[in-house]
Backbone bond lengths (Angstrom), bond angles and torsions (degrees), N, CA, C in turn:
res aa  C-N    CA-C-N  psi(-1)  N-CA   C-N-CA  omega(-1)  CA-C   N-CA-C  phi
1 X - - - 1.447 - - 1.522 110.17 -
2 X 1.288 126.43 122.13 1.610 121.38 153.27 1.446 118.11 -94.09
3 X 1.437 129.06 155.02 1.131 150.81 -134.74 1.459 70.56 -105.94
4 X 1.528 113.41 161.43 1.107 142.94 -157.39 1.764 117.21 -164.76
5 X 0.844 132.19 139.51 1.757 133.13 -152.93 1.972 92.57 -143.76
6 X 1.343 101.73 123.31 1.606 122.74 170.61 1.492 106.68 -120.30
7 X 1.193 96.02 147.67 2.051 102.28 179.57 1.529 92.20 -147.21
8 X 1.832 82.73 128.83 1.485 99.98 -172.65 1.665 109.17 -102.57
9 X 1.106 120.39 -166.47 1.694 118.29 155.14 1.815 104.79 -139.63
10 X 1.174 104.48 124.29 1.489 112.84 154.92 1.331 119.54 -45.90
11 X 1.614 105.17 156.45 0.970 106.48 169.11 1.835 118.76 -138.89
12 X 1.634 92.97 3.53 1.417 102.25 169.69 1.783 109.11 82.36
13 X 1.268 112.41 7.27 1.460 123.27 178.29 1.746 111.09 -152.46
14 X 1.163 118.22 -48.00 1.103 110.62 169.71 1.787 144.40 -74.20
15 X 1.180 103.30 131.79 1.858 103.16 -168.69 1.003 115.82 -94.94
16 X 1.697 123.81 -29.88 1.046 127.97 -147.69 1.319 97.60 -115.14
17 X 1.774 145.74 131.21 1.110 159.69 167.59 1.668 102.63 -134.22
18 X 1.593 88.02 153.90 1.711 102.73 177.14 1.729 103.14 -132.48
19 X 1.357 86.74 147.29 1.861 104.08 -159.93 1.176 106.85 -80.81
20 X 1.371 148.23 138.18 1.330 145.81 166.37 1.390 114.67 -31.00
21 X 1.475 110.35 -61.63 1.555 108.49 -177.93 2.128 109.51 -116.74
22 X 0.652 103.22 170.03 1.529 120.16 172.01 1.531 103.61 -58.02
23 X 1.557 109.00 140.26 1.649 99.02 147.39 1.090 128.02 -62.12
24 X 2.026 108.92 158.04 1.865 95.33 175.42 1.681 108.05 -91.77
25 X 1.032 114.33 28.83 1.879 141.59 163.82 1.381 113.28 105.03
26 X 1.129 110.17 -171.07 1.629 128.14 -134.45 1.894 95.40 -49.57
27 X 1.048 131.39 -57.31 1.493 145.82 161.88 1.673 108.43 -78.05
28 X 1.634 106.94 159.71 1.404 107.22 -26.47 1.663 121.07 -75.14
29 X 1.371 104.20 163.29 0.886 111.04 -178.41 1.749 141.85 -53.30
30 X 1.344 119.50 88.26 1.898 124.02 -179.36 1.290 102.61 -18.96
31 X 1.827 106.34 133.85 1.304 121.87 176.23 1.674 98.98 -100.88
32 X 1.448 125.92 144.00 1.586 102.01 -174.68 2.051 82.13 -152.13
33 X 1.413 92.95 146.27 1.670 92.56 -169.85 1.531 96.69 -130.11
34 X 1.460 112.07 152.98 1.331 94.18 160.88 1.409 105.10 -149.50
35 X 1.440 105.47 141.97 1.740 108.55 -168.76 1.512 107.18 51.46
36 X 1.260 107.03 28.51 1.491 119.98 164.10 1.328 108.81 88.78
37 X 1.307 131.02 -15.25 1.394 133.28 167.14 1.421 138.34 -60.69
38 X 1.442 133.02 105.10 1.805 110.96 -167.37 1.793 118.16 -47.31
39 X 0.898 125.96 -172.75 0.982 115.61 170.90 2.068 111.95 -157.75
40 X 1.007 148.82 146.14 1.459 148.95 177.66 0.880 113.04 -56.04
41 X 1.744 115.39 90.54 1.724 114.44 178.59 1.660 96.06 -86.40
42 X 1.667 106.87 165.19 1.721 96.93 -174.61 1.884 71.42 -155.89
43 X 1.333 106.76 119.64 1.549 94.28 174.62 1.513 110.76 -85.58
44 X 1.371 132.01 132.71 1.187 130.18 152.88 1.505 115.19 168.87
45 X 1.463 109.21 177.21 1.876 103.53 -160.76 1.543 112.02 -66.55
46 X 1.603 124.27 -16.19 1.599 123.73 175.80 1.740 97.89 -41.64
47 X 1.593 98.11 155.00 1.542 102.22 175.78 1.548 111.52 -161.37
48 X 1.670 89.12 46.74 1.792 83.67 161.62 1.745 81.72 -149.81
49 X 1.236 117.52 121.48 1.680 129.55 176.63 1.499 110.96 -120.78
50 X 1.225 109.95 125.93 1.409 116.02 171.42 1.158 123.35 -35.17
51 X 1.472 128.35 176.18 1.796 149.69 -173.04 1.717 69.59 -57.59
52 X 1.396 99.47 137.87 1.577 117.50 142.29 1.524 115.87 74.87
53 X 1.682 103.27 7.54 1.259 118.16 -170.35 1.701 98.78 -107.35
54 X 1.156 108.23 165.42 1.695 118.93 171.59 1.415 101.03 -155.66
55 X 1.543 116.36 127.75 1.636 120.43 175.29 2.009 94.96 -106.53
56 X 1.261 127.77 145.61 1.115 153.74 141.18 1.632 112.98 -90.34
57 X 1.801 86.35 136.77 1.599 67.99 -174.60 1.955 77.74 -130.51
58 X 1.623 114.76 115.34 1.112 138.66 -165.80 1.697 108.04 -38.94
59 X 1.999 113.16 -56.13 0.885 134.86 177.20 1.629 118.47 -31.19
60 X 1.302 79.73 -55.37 2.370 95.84 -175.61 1.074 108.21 -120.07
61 X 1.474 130.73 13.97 1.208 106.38 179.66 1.512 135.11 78.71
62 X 1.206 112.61 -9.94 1.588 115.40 -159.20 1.580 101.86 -97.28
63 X 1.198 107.38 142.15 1.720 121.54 -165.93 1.454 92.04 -108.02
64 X 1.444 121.46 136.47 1.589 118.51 179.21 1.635 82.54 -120.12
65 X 1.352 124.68 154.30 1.426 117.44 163.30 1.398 90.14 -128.72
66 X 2.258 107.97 162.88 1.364 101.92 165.60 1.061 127.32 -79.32
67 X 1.598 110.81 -11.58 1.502 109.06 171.67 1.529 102.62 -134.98
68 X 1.520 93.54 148.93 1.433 97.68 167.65 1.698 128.38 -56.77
69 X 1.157 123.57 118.15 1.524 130.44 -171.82 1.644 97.79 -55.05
70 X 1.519 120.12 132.35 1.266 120.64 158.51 1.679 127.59 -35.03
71 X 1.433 98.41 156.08 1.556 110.95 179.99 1.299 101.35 -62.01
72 X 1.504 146.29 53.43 1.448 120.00 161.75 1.681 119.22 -138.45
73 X 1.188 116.10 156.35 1.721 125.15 -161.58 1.457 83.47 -65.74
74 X 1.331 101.30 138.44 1.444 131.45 130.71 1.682 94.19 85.57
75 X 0.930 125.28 17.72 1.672 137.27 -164.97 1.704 109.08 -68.91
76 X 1.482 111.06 -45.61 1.343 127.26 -156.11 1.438 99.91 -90.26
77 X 1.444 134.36 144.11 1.455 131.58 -169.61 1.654 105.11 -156.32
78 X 0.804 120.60 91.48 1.486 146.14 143.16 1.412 130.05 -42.37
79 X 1.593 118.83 83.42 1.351 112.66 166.51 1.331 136.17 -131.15
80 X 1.492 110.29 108.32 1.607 139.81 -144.00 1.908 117.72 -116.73
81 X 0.948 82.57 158.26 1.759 83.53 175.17 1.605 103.23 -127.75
82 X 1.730 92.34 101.01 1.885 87.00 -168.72 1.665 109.39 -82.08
83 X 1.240 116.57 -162.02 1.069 139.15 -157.40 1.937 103.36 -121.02
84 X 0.874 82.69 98.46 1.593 80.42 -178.50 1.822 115.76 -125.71
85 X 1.295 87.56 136.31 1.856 109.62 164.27 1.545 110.16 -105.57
86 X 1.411 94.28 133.06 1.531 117.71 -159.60 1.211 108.58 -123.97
87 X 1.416 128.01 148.17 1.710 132.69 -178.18 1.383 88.71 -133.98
88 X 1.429 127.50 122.02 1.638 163.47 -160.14 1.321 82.05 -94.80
89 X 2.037 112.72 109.10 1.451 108.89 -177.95 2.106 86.49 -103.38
90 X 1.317 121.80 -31.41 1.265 91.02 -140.11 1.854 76.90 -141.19
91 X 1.284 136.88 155.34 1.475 128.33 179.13 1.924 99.37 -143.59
92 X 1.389 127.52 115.64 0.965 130.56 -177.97 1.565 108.81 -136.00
93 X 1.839 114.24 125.49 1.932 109.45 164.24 1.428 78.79 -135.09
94 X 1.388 88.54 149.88 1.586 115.38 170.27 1.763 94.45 -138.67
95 X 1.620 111.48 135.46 1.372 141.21 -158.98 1.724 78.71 -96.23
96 X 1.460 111.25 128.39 1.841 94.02 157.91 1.827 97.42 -116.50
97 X 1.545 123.27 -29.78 1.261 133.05 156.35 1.417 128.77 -117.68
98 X 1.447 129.68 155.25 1.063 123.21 160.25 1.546 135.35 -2.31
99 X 1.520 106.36 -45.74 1.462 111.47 -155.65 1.800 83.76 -141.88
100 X 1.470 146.97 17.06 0.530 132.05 164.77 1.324 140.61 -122.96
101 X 1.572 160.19 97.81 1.646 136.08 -122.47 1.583 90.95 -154.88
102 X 1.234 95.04 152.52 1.202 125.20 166.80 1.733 127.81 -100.95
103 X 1.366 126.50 90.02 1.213 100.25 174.82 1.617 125.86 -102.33
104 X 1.304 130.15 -179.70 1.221 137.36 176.43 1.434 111.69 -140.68
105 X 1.199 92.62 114.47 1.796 94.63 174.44 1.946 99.70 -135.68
106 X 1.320 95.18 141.42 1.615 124.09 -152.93 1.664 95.03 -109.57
107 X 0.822 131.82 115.95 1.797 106.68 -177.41 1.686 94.10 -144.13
108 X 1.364 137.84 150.90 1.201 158.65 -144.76 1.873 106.56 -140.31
109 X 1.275 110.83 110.36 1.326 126.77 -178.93 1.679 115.12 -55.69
110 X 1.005 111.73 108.13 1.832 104.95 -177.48 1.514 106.06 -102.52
């Protein structure tokens, strides 16, 4: 899995956002900032988290925060290791020694 970074925007009322992709499960644990501040991620299906808290719930994706993130662009920051299904577009190794290879694999996000 590689870590992966989402940027949200507040809206000064809303708590509830859903993540592009799935977690790749419960660990490791989502880093999530807002207005640059960390904040208490706790992964799991609960979905009401205190001031300063944020629950993920791995399954769907859905981010509950305890407070609604301020009214401003690009504030909210998400950094996750999703869960991804892949379709194998292209498969390449080239040998340059005995014991040494190069491969290339091309793969397409589904």
């Amino acid at each position: 899995y590689h870590k992966i970074i989402e940027v949200l925007s507040g809206d000064g009322s809303t708590k509830t956002w859903t993540l592009q992709r799935l977690l790749s499960g419960a660990t490791p644990v989502p880093v999530v900032e807002v207005n640059d501040s960390g904040l208490t991620v706790t992964v799991t299906a609960l979905t009401n988290p205190a001031a300063g808290n944020v629950y993920i719930n791995k399954d769907t994706g859905v981010m509950t925060f305890g407070t609604a993130p301020t009214d401003v662009d690009n504030n909210i920051v998400v950094k996750y290791e999703p869960k991804y299904s892949v379709h194998i577009l292209s498969y390449q190794h080239i040998f340059y020694f005995s014991t040494i290879a190069n491969y290339t694999l091309v793969c397409e996000e589904v």
